[in-house]
C-alpha distance (Angstrom), angle and dihedral (degrees) to the residues before:
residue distance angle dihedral
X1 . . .
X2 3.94 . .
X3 3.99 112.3 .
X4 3.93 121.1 -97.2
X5 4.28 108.2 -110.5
X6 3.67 121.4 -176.6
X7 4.10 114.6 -132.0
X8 4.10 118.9 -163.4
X9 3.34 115.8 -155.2
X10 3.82 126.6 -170.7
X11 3.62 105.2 -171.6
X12 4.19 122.3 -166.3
X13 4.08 125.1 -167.8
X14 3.76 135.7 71.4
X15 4.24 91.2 -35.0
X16 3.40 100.0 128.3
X17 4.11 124.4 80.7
X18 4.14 80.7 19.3
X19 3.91 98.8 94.3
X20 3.93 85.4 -108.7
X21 3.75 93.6 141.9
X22 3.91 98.3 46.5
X23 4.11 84.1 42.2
X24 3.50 98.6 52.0
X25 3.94 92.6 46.0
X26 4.28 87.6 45.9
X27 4.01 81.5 62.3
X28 3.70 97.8 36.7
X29 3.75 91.4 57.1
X30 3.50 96.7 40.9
X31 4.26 86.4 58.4
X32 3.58 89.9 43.5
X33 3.42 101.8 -122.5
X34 4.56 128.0 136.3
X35 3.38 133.7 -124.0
X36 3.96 139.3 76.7
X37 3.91 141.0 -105.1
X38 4.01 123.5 -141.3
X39 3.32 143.3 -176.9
X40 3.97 120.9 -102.4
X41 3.69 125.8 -145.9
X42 4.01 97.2 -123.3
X43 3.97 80.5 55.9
X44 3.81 101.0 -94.5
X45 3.41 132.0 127.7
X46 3.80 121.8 -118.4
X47 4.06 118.2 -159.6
X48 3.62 138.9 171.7
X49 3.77 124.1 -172.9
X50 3.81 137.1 179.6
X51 3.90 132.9 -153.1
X52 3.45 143.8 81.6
X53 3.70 117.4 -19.6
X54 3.56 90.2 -115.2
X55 3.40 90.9 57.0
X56 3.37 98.9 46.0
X57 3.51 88.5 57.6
X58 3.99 96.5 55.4
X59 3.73 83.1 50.8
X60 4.17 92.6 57.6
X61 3.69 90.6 46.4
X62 3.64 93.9 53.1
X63 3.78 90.2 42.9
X64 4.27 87.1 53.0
X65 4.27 82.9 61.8
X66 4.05 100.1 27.0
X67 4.12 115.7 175.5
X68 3.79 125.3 -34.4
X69 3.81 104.5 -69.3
X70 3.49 96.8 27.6
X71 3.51 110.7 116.0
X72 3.83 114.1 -162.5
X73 3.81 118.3 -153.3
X74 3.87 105.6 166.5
X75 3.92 140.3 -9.4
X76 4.16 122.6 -159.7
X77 3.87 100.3 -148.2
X78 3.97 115.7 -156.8
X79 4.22 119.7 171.9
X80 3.54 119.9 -162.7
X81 3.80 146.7 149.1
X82 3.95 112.8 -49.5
X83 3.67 126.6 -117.8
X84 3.43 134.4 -125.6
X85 3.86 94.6 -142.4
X86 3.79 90.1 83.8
X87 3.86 124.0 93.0
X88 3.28 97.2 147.2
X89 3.89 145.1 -0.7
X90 3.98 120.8 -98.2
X91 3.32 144.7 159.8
X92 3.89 122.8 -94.7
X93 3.73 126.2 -139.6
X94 3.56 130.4 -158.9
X95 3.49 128.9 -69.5
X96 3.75 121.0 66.6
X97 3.77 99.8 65.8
């Protein structure tokens, strides 16, 4: 079994209003992995995500093309140690920032 990392994403373009969030959790359930995504105020979208490397990785590459009418212009990547918060992946609102 491969070892659970934790990926932060910070991701900047035309992702809000798009169904980015909702999109990106679709394909972060469907690979199994934890986490959330929310809304920024300067109109990113923040996202954290747990799983298998791998995984991780077929999340980022979805994030890099997002939803149709998302236009993705840059994402800041960080990798870390995973949390045990996480049980499954949701959607943040706002409030908390």
């Amino acid at each position: 079994m491969q070892e659970t990392e934790q990926m932060h994403l910070h991701i900047r373009g035309r992702v809000q209003g798009v169904f980015y969030r909702a999109s990106a959790r679709q394909e972060a359930v469907r690979l199994g992995l934890t986490g959330w995504a929310r809304n920024c105020p300067d109109g990113s979208v923040e996202l954290v995500a747990q799983g298998p490397h791998p995984l991780c990785e077929e999340l980022l590459r979805f994030c890099h093309e997002g939803p149709p009418g998302a236009r993705v212009d840059e994402i800041d990547v960080s990798w870390g140690e995973p949390s045990t918060e996480y049980v499954d992946f949701t959607i943040r609102y706002r409030g908390g920032w």
